[in-house]
VEXDREN-2710 file (C-alpha; in Angstrom, 1 decimal):
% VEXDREN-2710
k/r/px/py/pz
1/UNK/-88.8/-6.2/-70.9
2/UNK/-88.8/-6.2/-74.9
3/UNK/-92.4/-7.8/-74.6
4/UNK/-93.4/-5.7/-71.3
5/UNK/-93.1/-2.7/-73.8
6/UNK/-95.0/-4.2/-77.1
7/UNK/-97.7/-4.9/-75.0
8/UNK/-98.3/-1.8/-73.2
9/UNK/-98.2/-0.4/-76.7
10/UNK/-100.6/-2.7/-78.2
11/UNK/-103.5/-1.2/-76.1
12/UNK/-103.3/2.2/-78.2
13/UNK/-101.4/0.9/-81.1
14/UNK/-100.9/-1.6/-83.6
15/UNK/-104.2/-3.8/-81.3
16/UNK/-104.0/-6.2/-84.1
17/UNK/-99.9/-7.8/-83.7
18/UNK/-99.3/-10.7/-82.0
19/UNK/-96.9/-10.8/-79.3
20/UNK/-94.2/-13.6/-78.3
21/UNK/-92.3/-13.5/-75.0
22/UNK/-88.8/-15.8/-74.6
23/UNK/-88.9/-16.2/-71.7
24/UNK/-85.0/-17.1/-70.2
25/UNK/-85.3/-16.7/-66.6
26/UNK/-87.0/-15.3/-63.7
27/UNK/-86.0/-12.0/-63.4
28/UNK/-87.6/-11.2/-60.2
29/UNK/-85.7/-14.1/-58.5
30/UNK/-82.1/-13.8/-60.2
31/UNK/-82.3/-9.8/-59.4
32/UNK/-81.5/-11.1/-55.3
33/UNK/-78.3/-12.5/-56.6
34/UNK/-76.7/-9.7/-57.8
35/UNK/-74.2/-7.8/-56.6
36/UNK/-74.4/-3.7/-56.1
37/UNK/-78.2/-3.3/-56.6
38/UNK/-80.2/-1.3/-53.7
39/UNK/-83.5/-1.8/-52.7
40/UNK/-83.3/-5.5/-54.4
41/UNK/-86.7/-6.6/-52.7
42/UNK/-88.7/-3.8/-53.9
43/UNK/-87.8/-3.9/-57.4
44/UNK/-87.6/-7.7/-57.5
45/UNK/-91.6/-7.2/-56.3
46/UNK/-91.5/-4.3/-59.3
47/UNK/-90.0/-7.4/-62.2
48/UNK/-92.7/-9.9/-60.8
49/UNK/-95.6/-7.7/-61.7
50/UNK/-93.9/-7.0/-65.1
51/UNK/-93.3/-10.6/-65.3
52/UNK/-97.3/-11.5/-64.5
53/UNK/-98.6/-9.3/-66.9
54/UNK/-96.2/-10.4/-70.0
55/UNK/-97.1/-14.1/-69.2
56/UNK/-100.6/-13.3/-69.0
57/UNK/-101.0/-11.1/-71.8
58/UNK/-98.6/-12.6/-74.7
59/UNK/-100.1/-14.6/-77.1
60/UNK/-97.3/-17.1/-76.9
61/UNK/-94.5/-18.2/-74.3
62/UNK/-91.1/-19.5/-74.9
63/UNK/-89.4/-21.0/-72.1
64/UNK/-86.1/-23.1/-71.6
65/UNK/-87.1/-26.0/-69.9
66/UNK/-90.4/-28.2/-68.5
67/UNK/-90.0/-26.7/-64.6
68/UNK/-90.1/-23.1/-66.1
69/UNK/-93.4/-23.8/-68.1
70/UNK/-94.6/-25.6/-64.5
71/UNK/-93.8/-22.8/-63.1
72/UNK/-95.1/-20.3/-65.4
73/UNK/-98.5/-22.1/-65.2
74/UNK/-98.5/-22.3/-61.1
75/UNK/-98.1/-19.0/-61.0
76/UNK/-100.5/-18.2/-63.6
77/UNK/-103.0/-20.2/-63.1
78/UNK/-105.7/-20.4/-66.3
79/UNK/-103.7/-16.9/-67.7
80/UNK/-101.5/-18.3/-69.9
81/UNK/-102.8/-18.4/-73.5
82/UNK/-100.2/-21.0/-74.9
83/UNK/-96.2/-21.9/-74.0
84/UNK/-93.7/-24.5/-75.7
85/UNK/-90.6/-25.3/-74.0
86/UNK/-87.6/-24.9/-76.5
87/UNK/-84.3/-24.8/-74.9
88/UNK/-80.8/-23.4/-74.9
89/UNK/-79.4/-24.3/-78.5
90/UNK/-76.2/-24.2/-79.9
91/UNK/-74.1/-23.9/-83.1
92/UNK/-73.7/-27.7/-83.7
93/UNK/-71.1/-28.1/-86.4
94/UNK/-69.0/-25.4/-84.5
95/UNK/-69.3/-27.3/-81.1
96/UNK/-69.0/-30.8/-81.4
97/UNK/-66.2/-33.4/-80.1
98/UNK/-63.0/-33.7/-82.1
99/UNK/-60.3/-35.8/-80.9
100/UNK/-57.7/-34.4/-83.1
101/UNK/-58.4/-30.6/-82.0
102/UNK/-58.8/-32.4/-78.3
103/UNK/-55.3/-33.4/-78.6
104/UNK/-53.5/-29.9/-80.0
105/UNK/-55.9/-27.8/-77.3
106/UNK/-54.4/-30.3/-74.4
107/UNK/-50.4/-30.3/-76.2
108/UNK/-51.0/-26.0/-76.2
109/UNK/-52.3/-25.5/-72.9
110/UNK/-49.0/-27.9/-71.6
111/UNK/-51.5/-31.1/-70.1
112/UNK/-50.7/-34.4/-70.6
113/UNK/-52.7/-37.2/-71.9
114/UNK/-52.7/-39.0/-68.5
115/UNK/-54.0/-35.9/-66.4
116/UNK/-57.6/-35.6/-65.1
117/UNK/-59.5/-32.2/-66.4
118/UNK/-61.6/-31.1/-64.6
119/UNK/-63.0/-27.9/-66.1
120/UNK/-64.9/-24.9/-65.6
121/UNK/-65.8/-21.9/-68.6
122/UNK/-67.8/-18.7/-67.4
123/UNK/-67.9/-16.0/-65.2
124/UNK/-66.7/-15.8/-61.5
125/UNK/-70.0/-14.8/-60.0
126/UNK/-70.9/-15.6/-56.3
127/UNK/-73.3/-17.6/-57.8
128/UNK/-71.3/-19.5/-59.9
129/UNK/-69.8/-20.6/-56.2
130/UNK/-65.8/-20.4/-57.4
131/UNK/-64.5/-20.7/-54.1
132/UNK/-66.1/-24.7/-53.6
133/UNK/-65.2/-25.3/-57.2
134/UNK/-61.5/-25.5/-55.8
135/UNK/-62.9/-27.2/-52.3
136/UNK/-64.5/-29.9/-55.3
137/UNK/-61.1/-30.0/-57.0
138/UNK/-59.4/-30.5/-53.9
139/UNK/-61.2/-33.3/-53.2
140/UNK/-61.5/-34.9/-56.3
141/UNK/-57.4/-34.6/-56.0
142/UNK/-57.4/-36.3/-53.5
143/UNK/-58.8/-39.1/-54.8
144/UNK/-57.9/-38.7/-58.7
145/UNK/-54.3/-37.8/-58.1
146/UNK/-52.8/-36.6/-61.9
147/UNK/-56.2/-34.3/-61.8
148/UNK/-56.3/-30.5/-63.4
149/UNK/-57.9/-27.9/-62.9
150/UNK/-58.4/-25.5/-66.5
151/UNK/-60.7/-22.2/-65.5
152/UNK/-61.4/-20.6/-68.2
153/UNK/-62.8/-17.1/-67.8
154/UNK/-62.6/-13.2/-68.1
155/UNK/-62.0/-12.8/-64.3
156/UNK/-58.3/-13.7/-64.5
157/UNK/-57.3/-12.1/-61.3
158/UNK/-60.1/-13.0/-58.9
159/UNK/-59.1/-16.7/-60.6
160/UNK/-55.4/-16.1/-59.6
161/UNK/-56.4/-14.7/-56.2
162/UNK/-59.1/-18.3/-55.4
163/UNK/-56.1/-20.4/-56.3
164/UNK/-53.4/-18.9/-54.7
165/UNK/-55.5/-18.4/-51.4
166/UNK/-56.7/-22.5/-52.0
167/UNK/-53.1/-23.5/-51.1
168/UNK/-52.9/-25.7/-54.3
169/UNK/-49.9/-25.7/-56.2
170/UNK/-49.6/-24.1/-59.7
171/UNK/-48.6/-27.6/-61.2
172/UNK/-52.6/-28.2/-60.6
173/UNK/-54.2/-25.4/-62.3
174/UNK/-54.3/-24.0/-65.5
175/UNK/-56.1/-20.4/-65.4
176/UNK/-57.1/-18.6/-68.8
177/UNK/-59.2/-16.4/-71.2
178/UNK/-60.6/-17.5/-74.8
179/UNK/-62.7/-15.5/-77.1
180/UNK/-66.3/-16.8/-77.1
181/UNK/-65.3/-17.8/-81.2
182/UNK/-62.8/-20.0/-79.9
183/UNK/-63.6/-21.9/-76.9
184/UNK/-65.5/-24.8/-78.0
185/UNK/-61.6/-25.9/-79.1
186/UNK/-60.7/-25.6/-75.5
187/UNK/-63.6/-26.9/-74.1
188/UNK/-62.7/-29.9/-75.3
189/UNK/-59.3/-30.9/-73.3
190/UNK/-62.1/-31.2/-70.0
191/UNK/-62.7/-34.5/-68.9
192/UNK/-65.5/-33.5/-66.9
193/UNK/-67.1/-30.1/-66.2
194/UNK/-68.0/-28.6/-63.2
195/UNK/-71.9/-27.2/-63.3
196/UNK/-72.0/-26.2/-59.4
197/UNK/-75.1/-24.1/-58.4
198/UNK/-77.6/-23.6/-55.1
199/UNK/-81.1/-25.1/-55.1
200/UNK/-83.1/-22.2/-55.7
201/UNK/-86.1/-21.2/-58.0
202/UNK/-83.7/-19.6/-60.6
203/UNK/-81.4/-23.0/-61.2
204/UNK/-84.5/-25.2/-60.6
205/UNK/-86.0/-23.6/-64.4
206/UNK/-82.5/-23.1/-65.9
207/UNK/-80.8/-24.3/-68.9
208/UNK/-77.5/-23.2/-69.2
209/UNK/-75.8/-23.0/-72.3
210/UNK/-72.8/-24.2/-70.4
211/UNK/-74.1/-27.7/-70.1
212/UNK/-74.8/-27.7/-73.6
213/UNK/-71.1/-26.5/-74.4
214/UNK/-69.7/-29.5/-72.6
215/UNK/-71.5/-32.0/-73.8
216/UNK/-71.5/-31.2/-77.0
217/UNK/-67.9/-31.5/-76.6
218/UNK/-67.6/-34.4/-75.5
219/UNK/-67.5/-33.3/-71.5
220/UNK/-69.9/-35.0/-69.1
221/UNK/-70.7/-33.0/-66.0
222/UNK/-70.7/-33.1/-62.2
223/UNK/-73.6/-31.3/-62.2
224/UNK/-75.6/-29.8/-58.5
225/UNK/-78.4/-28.5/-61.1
226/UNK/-81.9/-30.0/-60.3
227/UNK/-83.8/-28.8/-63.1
228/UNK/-84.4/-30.7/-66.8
229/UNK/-80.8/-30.8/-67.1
230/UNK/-80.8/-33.4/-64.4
231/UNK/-83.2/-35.7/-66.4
232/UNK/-80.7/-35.6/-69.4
233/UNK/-77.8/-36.5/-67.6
234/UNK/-79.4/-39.1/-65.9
235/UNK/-81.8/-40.9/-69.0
236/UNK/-77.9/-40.3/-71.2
237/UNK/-75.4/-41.0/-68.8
238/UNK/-74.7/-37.7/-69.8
239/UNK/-71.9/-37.2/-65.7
240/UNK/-72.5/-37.2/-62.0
241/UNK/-75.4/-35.6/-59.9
242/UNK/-74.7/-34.0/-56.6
243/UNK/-77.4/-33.6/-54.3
244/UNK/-75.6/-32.0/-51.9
245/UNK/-72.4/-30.2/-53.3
246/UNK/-71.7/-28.8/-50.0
247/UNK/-71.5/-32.6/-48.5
248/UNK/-67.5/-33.7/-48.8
249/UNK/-68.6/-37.5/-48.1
250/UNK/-70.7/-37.4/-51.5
251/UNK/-68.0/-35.7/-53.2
252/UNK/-65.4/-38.2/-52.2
253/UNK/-68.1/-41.1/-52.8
254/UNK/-68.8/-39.5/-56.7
255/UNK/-64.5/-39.1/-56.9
256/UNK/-64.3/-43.0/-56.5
257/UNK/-66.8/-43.5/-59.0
258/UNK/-65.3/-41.1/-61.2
259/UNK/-61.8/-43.3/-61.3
260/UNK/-63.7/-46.5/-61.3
261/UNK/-65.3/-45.3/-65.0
262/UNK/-62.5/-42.4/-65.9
263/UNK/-60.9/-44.8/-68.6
264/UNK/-64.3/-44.8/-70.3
265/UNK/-65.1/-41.3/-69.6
266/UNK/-62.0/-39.9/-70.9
267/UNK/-62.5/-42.5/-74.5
268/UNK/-63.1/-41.7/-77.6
269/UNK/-66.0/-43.8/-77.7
270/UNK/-67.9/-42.1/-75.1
271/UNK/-67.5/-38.5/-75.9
272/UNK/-68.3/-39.5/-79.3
273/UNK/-71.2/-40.6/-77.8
274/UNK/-72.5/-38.0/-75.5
275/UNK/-71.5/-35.5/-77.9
276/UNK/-74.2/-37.2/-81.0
277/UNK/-76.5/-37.9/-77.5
278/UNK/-77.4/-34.0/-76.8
279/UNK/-77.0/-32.7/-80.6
280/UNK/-81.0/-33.4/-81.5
281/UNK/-81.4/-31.3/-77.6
282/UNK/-79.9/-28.8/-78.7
283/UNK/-80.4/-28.3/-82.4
284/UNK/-81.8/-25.2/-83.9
285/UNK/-82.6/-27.1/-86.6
286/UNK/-84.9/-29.8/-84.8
287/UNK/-87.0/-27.0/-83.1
288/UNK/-87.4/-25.1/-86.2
289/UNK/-90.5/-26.9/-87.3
290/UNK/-91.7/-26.4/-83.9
291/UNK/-91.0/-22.7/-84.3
292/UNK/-92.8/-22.1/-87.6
293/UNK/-95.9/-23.8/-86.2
294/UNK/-96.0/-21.1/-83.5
295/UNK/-95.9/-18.1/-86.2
296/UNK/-98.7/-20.2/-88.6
297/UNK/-100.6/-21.0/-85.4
298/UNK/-100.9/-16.9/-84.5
299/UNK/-101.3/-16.0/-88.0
300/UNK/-104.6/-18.4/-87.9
301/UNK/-105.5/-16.7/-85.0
302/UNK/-106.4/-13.3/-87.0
END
């Protein structure tokens, strides 16, 4: 909206400033997930003119991942003056794997070094699907038997109320709330996180910072996310892929796999690993060269 507003001021001021759009989602699509909005389909048609005319008219795009510049493009065909991906990036010395810390968050939060974590951070959304997170767990129980379940998020009683209607026991659970400044310590007691979201147009272009988060940490992910997030589990053996997270047979056929590798998964070694394996994805640093070519590129352009 920022760049909606620059540009409709451009025409009768300032006609000489050059205008970037970061682009972090598709409005017009995620507005038909909310909650409490009326008349979603007429201003979802209202965001995707907005949306049109910013990507037309900026000088330059920013976008999170290769399908959102795709997409971009398809939609605006020959409109688009110039776009560079640049994704989600983190704070890498304050998010990174530490097997020490790994140890006293695990000790604090009362789970023991044989249990299974299987982790989720963020809000409870409907479209965060909480309620077949737990159907995953369950399953995954099933299979991986000493297996946890650590939620943490600010929704602490719609967590309660999913896990007490699930039927599991409280031994199995661990439900809680960390400030944003402290979670990467918790974040690291998961063995593997859960990145559970429908095949739609606004997961097919996203990058959530969440699966940045994990890794980082040293968590790989069972991940139902089909965008580039998908390519960088699978070219790092960075966790699972679900193609169907509504299909219990899969689930139960990823499970097995899961305790054929969870000595290695759980290592030192490989969380080491994965965590040095996304830091250069995720790096302010690394893109910052790419950043200040955009800003000498435009300034050329006068």
């Amino acid at each position: 909206m920022g760049a909606y507003i620059l540009l409709k001021l451009r025409r009768s001021f300032y006609k000489d400033i050059k205008i970037i759009c970061d682009c972090r989602g598709i409005g017009s699509k995620e507005v038909m997930y909310k909650p409490g909005i009326k008349n979603r389909v007429l201003l979802s048609g209202k965001i995707r003119e907005i949306e049109k005319f910013v990507y037309s008219k900026s000088d330059y795009l920013l976008c999170v991942t290769k399908a959102f510049k795709e997409y971009i493009l398809n939609e605006n065909k020959n409109k688009v003056k110039k776009i560079k991906v640049i994704p989600c990036c983190l704070d890498i010395d304050k998010f990174k794997y530490d097997p020490i810390l790994r140890k006293k968050s695990r000790k604090e939060m009362g789970i023991k070094s044989s249990d299974f974590v299987i982790l989720y951070s963020g809000s409870l959304n409907r479209w965060q699907l909480p309620s077949r997170m737990i159907e995953i767990f369950k399953i995954i129980r099933g299979i991986i038997e000493n297996s946890v379940f650590v939620m943490l998020t600010k929704d602490l009683k719609n967590a309660q109320k999913l896990f007490i209607n699930s039927g599991l026991k409280k031994k199995s659970f661990i439900i809680s709330f960390k400030p944003y400044n402290m979670i990467n310590k918790y974040l690291l007691a998961g063995d593997i996180g859960l990145l559970i979201r429908e095949d739609n147009d606004v997961n097919r272009v996203a990058f959530p910072v969440k699966f940045s988060e994990y890794i980082r940490c040293g968590v790989p992910v069972l991940s139902s996310i089909s965008s580039d997030v998908i390519d960088l589990i699978r070219d790092y053996r960075l966790g699972y892929k679900l193609e169907d997270f509504n299909n219990d047979r899969e689930i139960e056929k990823i499970s097995k796999k899961i305790k054929k590798d969870l000595a290695y998964i759980k290592s030192d070694e490989y969380k080491n690993k994965i965590s040095n394996i996304i830091r250069k994805e995720i790096d302010w640093d690394y893109y910052m060269s790419s950043v200040v070519e955009i800003y000498k590129d435009l300034i050329l352009d006068n």
